[in-house]
N, C-alpha and C positions, 0 to 999 in steps of 0.2 A: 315722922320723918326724923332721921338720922339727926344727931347735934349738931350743930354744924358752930365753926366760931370764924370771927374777924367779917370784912365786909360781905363776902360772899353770902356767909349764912344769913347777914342779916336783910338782903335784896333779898334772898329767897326766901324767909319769914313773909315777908310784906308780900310778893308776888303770891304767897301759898292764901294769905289772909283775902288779896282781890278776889284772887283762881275760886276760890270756897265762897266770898259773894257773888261772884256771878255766875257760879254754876254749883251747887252746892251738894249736888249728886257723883262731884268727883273723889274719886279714893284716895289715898295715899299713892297705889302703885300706877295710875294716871298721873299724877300730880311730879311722883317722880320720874315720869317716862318725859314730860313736859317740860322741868324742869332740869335739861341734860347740863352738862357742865358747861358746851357751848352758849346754851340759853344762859345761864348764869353769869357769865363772863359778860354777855350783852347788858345785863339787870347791874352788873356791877359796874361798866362804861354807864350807861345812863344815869345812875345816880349818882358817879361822881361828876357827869356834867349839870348835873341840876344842883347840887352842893359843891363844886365848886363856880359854875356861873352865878350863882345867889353868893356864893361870899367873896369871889373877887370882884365884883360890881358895887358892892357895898365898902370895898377896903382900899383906903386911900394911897394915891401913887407914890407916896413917901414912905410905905410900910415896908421892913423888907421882907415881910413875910410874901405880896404879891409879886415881888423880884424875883425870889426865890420859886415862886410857883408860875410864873411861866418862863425861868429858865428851864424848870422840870417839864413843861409843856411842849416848848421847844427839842429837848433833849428825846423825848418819847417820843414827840414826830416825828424827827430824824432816823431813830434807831424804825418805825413803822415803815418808813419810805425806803430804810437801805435793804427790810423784808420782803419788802414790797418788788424792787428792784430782782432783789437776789431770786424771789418766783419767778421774774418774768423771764432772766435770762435762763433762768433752770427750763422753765415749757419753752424757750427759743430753741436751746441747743440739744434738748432730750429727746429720744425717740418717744413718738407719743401713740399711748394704747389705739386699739382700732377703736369710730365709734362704736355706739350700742346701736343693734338693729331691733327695732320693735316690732317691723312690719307696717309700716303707716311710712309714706314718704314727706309727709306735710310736719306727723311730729318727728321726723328723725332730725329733719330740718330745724325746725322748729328750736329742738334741742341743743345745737350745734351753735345757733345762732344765741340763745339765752346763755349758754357758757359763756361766748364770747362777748357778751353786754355785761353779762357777771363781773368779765375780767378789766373790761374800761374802767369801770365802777370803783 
């Protein structure tokens, strides 16, 4: 696997270490099909919610390091939510693709409906 440095490579070290004990017949060009950049970006939210909920629970309310980190908490919410925002009125006001026909009326449905549970989400 490619070098990789900073937090990113180091969630996907670990993730490639699990991937390889619990299935240890995968290859490298599995492992990178798996481990897309989207999957990465997830591996790197999750550990910094495991290190940072382990060390801001441990760090007393007079420290200003924990000020600091959930004003940064705060701040990253915000900027997620005016994203978040900015998609929705972008699919309100956009002309939107036709769906996909597969031939099945139950999964056309189906699929229309799991977008739109996607996007509550």
């Amino acid at each position: 696997m490619a070098a990789q440095c900073g937090w990113i490579g180091i969630c996907k070290i670990a993730l490639v270490i699990i991937a390889k004990a619990i299935h240890p017949q995968a290859t490298e060009r599995t492992l990178n099909e798996t481990l897309s950049p989207g999957f990465s970006l997830f591996a790197l939210v999750a550990c910094f919610l495991i290190v940072g909920g382990l060390g801001l629970a441990n760090t007393p309310n007079a420290d200003p390091f924990k000020f600091f980190s959930l004003k940064m908490h705060m701040s990253i919410g915000t900027a997620i939510l005016a994203l978040m925002v900015g998609r929705l009125l972008v699919r309100l006001f956009t002309k939107k693709p036709p769906h996909a026909n597969i031939g099945n009326d139950l999964l056309n449905k189906g699929a229309i409906a799991a977008h739109y549970f996607c996007m509550l989400l």
